[in-house]
C-alpha positions in Angstrom: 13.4 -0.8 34.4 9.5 -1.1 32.5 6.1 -2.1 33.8 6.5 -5.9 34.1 4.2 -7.5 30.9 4.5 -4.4 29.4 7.2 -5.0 26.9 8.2 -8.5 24.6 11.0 -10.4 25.8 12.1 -11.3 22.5 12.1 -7.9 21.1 15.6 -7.5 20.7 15.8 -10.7 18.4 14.5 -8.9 15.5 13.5 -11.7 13.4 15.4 -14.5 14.9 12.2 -14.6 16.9 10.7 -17.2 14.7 13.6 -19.5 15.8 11.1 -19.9 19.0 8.7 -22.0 16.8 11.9 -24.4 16.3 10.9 -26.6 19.0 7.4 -27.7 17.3 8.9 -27.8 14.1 11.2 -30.1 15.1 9.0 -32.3 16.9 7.0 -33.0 13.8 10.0 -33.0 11.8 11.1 -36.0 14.4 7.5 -37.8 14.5 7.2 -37.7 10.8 11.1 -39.4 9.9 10.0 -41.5 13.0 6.9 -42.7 10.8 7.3 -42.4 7.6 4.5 -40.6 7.4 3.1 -36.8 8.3 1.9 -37.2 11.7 -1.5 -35.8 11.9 -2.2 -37.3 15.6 0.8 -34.3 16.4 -0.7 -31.9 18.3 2.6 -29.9 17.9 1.5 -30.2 13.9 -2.2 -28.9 14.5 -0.8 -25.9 16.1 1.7 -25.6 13.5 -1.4 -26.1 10.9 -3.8 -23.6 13.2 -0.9 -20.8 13.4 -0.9 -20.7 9.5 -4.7 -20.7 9.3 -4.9 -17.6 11.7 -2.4 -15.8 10.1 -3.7 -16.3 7.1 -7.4 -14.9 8.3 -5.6 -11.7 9.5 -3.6 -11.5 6.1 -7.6 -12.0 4.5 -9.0 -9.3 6.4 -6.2 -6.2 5.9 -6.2 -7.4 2.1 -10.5 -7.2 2.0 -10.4 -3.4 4.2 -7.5 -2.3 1.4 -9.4 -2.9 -1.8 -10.6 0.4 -1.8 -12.6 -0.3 -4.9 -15.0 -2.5 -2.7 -14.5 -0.7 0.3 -13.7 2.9 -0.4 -17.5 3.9 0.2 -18.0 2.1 3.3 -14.5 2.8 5.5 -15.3 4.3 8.9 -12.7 6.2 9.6 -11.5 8.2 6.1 -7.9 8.4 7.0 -5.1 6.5 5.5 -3.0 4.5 7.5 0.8 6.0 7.8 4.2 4.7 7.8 4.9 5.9 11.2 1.6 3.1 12.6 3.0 0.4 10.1 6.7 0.5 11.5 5.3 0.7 15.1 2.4 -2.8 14.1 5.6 -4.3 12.6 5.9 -6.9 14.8 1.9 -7.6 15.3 2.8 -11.2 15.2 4.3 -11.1 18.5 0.6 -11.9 19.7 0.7 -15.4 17.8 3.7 -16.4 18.8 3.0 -15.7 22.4 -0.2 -17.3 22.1 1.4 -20.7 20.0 4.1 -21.4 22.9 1.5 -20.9 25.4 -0.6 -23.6 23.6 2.7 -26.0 23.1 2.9 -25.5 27.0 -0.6 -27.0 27.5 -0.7 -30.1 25.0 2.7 -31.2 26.7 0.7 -30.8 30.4 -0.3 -34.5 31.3 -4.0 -33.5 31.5 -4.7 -32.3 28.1 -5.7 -35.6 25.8 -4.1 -36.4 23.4 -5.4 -36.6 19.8 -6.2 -40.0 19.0 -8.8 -39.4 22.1 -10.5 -36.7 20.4 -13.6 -36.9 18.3 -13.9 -34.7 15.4 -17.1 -33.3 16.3 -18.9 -33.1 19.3 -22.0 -30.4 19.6 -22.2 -30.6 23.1 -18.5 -28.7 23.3 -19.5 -26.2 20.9 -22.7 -25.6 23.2 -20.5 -25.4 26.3 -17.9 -23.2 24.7 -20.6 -20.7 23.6 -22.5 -20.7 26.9 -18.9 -19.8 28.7 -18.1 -17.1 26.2 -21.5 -15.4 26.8 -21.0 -15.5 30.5 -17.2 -15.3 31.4 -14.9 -14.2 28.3 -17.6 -11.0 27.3 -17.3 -10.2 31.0 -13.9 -10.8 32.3 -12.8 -9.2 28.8 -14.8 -6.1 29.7 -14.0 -5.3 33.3 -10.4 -5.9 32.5 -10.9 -3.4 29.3 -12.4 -1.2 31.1 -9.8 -1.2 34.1 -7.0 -1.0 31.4 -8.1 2.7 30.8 -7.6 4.0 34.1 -4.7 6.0 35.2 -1.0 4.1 35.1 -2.7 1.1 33.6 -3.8 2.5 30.2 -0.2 4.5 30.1 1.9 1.9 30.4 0.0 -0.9 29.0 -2.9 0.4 26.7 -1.7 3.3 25.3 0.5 2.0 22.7 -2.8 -0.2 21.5 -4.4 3.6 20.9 -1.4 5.4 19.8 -2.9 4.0 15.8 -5.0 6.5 14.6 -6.8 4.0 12.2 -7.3 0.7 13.3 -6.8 -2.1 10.8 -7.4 -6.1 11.0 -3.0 -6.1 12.1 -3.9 -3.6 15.0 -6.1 -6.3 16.5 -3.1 -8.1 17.3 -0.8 -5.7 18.5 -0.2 -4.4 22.0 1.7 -5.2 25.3 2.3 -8.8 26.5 -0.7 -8.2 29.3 -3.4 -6.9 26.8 -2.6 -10.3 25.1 -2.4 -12.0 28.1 -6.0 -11.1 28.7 -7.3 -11.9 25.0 -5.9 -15.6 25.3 -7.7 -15.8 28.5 -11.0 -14.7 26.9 -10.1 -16.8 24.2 -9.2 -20.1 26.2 -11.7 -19.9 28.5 -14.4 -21.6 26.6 -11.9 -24.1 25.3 -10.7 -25.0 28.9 -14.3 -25.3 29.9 -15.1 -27.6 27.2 -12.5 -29.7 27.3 -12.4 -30.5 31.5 -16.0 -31.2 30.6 -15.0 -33.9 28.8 -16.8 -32.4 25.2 -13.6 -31.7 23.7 -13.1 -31.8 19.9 -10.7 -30.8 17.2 -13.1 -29.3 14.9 -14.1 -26.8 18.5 -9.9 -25.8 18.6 -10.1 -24.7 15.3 -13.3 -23.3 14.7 -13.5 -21.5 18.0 -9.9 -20.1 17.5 -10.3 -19.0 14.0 -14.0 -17.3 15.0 -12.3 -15.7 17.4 -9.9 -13.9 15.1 -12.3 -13.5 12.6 -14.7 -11.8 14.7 -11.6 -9.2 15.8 -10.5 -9.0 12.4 -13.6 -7.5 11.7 -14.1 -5.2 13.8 -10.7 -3.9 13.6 -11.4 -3.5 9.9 -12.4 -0.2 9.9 -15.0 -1.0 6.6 -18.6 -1.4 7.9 -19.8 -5.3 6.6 -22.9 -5.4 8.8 -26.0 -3.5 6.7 -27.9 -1.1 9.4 -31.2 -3.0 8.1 -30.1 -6.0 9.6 -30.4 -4.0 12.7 -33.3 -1.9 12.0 -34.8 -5.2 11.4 -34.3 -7.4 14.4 -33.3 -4.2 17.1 -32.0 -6.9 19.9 -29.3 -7.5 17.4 -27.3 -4.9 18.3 -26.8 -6.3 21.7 -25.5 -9.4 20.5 -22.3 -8.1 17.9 -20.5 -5.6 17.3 -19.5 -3.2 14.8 -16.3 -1.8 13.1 -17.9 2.0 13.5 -18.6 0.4 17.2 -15.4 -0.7 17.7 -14.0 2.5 15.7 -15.6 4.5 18.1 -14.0 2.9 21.1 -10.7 3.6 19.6 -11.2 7.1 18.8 -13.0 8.6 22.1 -11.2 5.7 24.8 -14.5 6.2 26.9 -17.3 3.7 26.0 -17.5 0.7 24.1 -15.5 -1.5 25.9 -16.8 -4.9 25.1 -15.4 -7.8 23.3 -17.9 -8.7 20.6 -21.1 -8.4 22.5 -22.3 -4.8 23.0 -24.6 -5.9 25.6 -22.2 -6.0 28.6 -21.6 -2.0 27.6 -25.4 -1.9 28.0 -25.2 -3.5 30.9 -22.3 -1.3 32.1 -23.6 1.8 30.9 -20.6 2.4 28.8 -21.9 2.6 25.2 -21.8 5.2 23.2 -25.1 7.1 22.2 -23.4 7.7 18.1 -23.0 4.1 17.7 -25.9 2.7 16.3 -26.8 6.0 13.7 -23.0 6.8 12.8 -23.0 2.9 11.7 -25.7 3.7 9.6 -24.4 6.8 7.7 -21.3 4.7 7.6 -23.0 1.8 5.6 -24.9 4.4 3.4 -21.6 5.2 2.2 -22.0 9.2 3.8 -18.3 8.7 4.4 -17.0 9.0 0.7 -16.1 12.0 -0.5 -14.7 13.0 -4.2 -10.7 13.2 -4.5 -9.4 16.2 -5.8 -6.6 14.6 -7.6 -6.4 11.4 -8.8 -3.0 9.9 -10.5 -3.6 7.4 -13.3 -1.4 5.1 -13.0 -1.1 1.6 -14.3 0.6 -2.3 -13.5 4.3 -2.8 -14.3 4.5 -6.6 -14.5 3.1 -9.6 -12.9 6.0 -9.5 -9.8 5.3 -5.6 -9.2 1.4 -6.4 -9.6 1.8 -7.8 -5.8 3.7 -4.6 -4.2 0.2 -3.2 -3.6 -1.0 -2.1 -0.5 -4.2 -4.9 -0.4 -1.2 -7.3 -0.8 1.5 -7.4 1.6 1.7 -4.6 4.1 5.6 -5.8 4.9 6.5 -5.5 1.1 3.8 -2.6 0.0 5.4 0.1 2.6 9.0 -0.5 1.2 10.5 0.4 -2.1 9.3 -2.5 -4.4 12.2 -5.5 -5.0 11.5 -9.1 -6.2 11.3 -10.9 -2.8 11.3 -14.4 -3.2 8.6 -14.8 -0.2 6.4 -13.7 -3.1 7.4 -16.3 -5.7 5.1 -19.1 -4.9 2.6 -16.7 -5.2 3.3 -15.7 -8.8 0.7 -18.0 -10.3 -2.1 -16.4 -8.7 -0.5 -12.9 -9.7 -0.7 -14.2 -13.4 -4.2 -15.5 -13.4 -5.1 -11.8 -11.6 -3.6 -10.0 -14.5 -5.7 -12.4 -17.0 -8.3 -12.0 -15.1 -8.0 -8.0 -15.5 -7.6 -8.3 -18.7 -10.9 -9.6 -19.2 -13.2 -8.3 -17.2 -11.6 -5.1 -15.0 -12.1 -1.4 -15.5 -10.0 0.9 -13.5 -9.9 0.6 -10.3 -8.5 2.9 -6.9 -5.6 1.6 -5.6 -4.5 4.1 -2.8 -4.4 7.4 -1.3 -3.8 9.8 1.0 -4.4 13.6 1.7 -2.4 17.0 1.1 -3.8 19.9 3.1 -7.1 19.1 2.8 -7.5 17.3 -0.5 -7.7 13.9 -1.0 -4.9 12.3 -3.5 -5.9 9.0 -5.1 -4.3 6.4 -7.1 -6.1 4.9 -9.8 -4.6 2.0 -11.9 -5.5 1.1 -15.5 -5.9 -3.0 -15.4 -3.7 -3.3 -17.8 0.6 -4.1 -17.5 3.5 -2.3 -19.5 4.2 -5.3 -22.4 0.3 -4.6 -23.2 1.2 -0.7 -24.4 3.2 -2.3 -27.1 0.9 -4.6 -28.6 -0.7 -2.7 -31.8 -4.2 -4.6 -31.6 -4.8 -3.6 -27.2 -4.0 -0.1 -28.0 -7.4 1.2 -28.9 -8.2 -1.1 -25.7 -6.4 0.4 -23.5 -7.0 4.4 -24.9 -10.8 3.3 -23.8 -10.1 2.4 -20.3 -7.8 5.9 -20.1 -10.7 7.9 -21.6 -13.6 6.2 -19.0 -11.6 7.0 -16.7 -11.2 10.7 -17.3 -14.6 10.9 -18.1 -15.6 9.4 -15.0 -13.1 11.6 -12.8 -14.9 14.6 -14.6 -18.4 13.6 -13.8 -17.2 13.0 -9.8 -15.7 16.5 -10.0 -12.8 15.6 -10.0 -10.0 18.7 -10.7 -6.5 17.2 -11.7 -5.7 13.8 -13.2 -2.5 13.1 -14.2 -1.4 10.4 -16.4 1.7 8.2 -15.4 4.5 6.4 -17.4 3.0 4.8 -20.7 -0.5 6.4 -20.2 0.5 9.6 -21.9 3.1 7.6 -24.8 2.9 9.7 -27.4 2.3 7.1 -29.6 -0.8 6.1 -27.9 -2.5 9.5 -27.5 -0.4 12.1 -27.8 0.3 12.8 -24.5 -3.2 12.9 -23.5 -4.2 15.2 -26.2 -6.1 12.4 -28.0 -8.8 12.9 -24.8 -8.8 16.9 -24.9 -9.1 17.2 -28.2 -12.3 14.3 -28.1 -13.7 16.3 -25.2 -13.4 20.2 -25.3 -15.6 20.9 -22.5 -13.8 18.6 -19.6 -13.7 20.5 -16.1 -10.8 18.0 -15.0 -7.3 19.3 -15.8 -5.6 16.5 -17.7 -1.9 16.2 -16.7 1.1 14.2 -18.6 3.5 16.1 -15.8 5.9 16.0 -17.9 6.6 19.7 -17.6 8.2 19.4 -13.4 9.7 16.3 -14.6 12.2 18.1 -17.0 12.8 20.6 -14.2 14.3 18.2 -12.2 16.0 16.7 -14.7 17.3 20.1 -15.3 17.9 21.3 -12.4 20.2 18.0 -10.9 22.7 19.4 -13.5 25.5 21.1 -12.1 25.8 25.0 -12.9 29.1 24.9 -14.8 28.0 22.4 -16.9 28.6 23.5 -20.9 28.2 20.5 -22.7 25.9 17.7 -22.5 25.2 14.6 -24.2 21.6 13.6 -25.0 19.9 10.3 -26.1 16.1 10.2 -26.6 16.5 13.8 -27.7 13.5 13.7 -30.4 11.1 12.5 -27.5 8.9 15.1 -25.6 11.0 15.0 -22.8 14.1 15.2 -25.0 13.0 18.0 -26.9 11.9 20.3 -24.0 15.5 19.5 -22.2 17.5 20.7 -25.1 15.0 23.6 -25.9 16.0 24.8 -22.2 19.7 24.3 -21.8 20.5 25.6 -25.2 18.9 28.9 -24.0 21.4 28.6 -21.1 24.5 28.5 -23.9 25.0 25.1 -23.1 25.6 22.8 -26.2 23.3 20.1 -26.3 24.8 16.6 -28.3 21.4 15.3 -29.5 21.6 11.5 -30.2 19.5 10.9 -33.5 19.6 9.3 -37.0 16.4 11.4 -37.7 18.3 15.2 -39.7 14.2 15.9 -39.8 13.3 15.7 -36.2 16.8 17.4 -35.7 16.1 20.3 -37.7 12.5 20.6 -36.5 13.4 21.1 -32.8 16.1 23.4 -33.7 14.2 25.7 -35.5 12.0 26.0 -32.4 15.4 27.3 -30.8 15.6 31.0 -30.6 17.9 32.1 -34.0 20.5 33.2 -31.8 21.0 30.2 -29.4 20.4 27.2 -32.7 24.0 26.9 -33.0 24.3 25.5 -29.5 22.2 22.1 -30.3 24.0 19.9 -32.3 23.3 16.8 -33.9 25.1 13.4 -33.7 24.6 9.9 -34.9 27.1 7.9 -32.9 28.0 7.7 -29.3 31.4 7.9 -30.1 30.8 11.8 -30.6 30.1 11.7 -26.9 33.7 10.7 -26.0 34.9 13.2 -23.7 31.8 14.9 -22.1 31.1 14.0 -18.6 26.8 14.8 -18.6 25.1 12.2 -20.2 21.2 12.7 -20.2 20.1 9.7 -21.2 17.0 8.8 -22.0 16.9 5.3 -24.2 18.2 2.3 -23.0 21.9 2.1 -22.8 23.7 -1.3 -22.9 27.0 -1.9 -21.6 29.1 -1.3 -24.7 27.1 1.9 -25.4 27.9 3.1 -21.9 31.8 2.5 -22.4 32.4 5.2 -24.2 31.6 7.7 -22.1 34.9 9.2 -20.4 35.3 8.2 -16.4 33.7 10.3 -14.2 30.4 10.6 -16.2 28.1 11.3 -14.3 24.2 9.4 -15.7 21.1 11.3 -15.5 18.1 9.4 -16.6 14.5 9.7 -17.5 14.5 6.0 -19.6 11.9 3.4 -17.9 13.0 1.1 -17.0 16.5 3.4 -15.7 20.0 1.9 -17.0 21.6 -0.6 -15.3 24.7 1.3 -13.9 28.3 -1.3 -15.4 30.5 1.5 -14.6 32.1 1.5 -11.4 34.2 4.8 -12.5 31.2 6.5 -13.2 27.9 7.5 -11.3 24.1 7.5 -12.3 21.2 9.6 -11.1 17.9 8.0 -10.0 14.9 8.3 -12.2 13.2 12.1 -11.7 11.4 11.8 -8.3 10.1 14.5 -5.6 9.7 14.2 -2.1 5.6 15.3 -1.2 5.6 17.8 1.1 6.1 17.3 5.0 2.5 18.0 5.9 0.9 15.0 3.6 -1.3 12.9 5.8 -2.4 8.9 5.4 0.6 7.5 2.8 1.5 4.5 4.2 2.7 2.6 0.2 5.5 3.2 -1.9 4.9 4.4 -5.4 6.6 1.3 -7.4 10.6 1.9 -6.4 10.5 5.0 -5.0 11.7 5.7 -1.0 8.9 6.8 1.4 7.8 9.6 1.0 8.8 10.2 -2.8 6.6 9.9 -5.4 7.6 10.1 -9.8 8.2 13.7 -11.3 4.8 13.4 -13.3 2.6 12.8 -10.0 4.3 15.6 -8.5 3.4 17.8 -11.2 0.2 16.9 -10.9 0.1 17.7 -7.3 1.7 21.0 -8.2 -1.0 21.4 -10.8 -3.5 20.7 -8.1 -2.3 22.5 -5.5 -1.9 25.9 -7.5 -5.4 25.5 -9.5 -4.3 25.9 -12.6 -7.3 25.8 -14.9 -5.3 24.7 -18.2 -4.6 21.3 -19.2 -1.1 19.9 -19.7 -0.9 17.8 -22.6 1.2 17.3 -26.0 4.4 18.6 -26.0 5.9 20.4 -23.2 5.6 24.3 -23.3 9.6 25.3 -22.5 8.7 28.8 -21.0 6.4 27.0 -18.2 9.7 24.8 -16.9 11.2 27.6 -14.4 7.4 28.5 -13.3 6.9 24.9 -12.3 9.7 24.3 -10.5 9.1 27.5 -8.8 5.7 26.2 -7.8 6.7 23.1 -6.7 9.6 24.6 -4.2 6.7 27.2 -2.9 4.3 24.2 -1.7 7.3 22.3 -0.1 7.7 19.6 -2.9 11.7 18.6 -2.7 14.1 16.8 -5.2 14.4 13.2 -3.4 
């Protein structure tokens, strides 16, 4: 058996846990048939009302410290946050709930008033409540922090609070029952005080409440908001509020900086920590920031995927991306986003995290996948790919690699529009295109000797049947175009030209079981191949898989290697962990510091020696 307090009671519930809110929910459901009318003299309601208002202050503050384009320069602690801290902050919530029930416990006491007695407003309760924070929540809240830190305490009831390498506004809330036991007391205390004084208001319940979490979201944040020349300009400030690098700091070292929101009790205590006050200054110069060393340019699928990113939803960001209908309400404010992109955004980072040293970063082009194939945004969009190689070249940046539609050969040529405009870039510009045909390649099965291609004129296309018909495989290529046939043939070696055929009709594709496949296929295109096919696919979107008697690979995808550090979102549908062929080559491109750039069409001798590359640095097939 646990430490009493030091595990929930409703953790087994999963999330039938909510079902405890059914009580209040009912009751206003009751008062409002009752009436006719939504019952705003319901306490039960204002908590309702006050629960969504706090969550949605935490949900605020994660999505302001994840916009790394406002906050990249000013984070304290670089690190990204991983999966392994979001699956143990999961249930963060567990702190509202606790502290909800424990509120519907006290309106229903006989000696709380009810709300017809209350004023609105009443200064004199916001006095009171301030003057009781300063002199018993700061306190009580420190001597308990501090006492939380010693021996058995901090092991069984602390040290799951510091087991989160990077604090975030969601970390604020999570921990054991009796840390939250002790944050509701510091938090109700000037409440209770104002309201036995008689000075009770609404307007003091909410705006002392939401303060409260404001002022811990904050601090939690881990991006420095308060400038040092606040500070430097009125000294006794310091002693009055804290910091994120203060509170960072605390999290980090576990031995000073105990204090709730007012540094002064550490003062006091002679617990604060001597970096504090200059480390928050370097912070908010933005010393921090460093240059990645690879930056994948990616850019927005639609207006639903828009939302799986990690300044969204942390619940639907570190999970494979699928239309949850949680999101739909907010789909509106997803569409006036993109508009809003479209007018005035440039490219923008969007996540990261770091391999052995080097920091990875996502960068996304404002722009979404119907705009590619709109003739008059395509010069457009070419400008915000080209700023943003030239700008990852005056950083010093080393690799970018361009993702999906960024490299179409129809808008730049596979990047070769940019290398050919700019000789003398240092970054290595990267389509990635080259690891993504090796895994292709590679998922098919050794005593394979006849394939069936579609999109066989397209880079990829090209550089598969290049390959396999050097392997005396014969390759069925898929095209009306005899030119394009002929052209890639010749490319063939003379003695291995006989093994790629050409074919107009899928009908030709009868009875071979390896379809490569990569143009949309619809249903009655799909029926003729033979059962037992077995679908591999580099066509975005993938197929949509009718045939039961038949199986379909998954769009080309590595695993990053064990040792990455910091990723805590899902690139677009991919597992955890797994990231699209052409990032990975760019990793791989990265990692081995190759100085040439990888654009156009793909060079078929460098295939093997990729693949190769990517095994050796612990890149997997996922």
């Amino acid at each position: 058996m646990g430490s009493p307090l030091a595990s929930w009671p409703w953790a087994s519930l999963g999330a039938y846990k909510y079902l405890l809110y059914g009580p209040l929910v009912g009751k206003v459901a009751h008062a409002w048939r009752e009436t006719g009318s939504l019952p705003l003299d319901s306490w039960c309601l204002h908590l309702l009302v006050l629960l969504a208002l706090r969550c949605l202050t935490f949900q605020l503050w994660f999505s302001y410290g994840n916009m790394l384009f406002f906050t990249r320069r000013r984070r304290v602690v670089k690190d990204g946050v991983d999966f392994r801290q979001i699956d143990a902050e999961w249930d963060w919530d567990n702190m509202m709930l606790l502290q909800t029930l424990m509120a519907a416990m006290v309106i229903n006491s006989p000696v709380f008033p009810a709300m017809a007695e209350l004023r609105v407003w009443d200064p004199r309760g916001w006095g009171l409540a301030l003057l009781i924070h300063v002199v018993v929540s700061e306190p009580v809240f420190y001597w308990a922090h501090r006492a939380l830190h010693r021996g058995p305490l901090f092991s069984q009831y602390h040290a799951m609070h510091h087991s989160s390498p990077v604090t975030q506004p969601l970390t604020a809330a999570f921990g054991t029952p009796l840390e939250i036991l002790i944050l509701t007391v510091a938090m109700g205390a000037p409440l209770a005080g104002a309201f036995l004084a008689g000075a009770g208001s609404v307007s003091l319940v909410y705006g002392h409440v939401l303060l409260f979490d404001y002022l811990r979201c904050m601090g939690y944040s881990n991006v420095e908001v308060i400038s040092h020349k606040a500070f430097a300009a009125f000294p006794p400030l310091r002693y009055l509020i804290y910091t994120p690098t203060y509170l960072s700091l605390h999290h980090r070292e576990k031995d000073s900086n105990f204090c709730l929101f007012m540094p002064l009790y550490d003062a006091l205590g002679g617990t604060i920590n001597a970096k504090s006050w200059e480390l928050q200054k370097e912070v908010d110069l933005g010393k921090n920031d460093r240059v990645p060393d690879f930056v994948f340019l990616a850019h927005v699928v639609d207006v639903t995927s828009s939302m799986h990113v990690p300044f969204g939803f942390r619940s639907c960001s570190s999970l494979p991306f699928a239309t949850h209908l949680v999101l739909l309400p907010l789909w509106p404010l997803a569409f006036a986003f993109m508009i809003l992109q479209w007018i005035c955004s440039k490219t923008y980072t969007v996540s990261f995290y770091y391999l052995r040293g080097r920091l990875h970063q996502t960068w996304t082009v404002p722009r979404y996948g119907f705009q590619y194939f709109i003739p008059s945004l395509k010069k457009g969009i070419n400008r915000q790919i080209e700023l943003a190689i030239l700008r990852a070249d005056k950083m010093g940046v080393k690799v970018l690699s361009l993702a999906a539609l960024n490299k179409n050969e129809a808008l730049n040529g596979g990047g070769t529009l940019f290398v050919g405009k700019h000789p003398n870039l240092r970054v290595r510009v990267v389509h990635g295109n080259t690891l993504t045909a090796a895994v292709i390649l590679n998922e098919i099965p050794s005593n394979v000797k006849e394939v069936f291609l579609t999109g066989a004129t397209s880079k990829l296309g090209r550089a598969i049947a290049l390959y396999l018909c050097r392997k005396k495989i014969r390759v069925l290529m898929l095209t009306l175009s005899t030119e394009r046939f002929l052209k890639i043939q010749r490319e063939a070696p003379a003695e291995f030209q006989q093994y790629l055929v050409q074919v107009t009709k899928y009908q030709a594709a009868q009875t071979c079981k390896t379809w490569i496949v990569g143009k949309w296929l619809s249903p009655r295109e799909q029926r003729w191949a033979p059962a037992g096919t077995h679908f591999h696919q580099f066509v975005v979107p993938p197929i949509i898989g009718f045939r039961r008697d038949c199986t379909y690979g998954k769009l080309a995808a590595m695993r990053l290697p064990k040792d990455v550090e910091g990723l805590g979102s899902c690139e677009y549908t991919m597992e955890r962990g797994v990231v699209h062929a052409c990032h990975a080559g760019g990793v791989v491109h990265c990692l081995e510091g190759w100085e040439h750039h990888e654009v156009g069409a793909i060079d078929v001798d460098r295939i093997d020696v990729v693949w190769r590359a990517a095994l050796k640095h612990g890149l997997t097939p996922a």
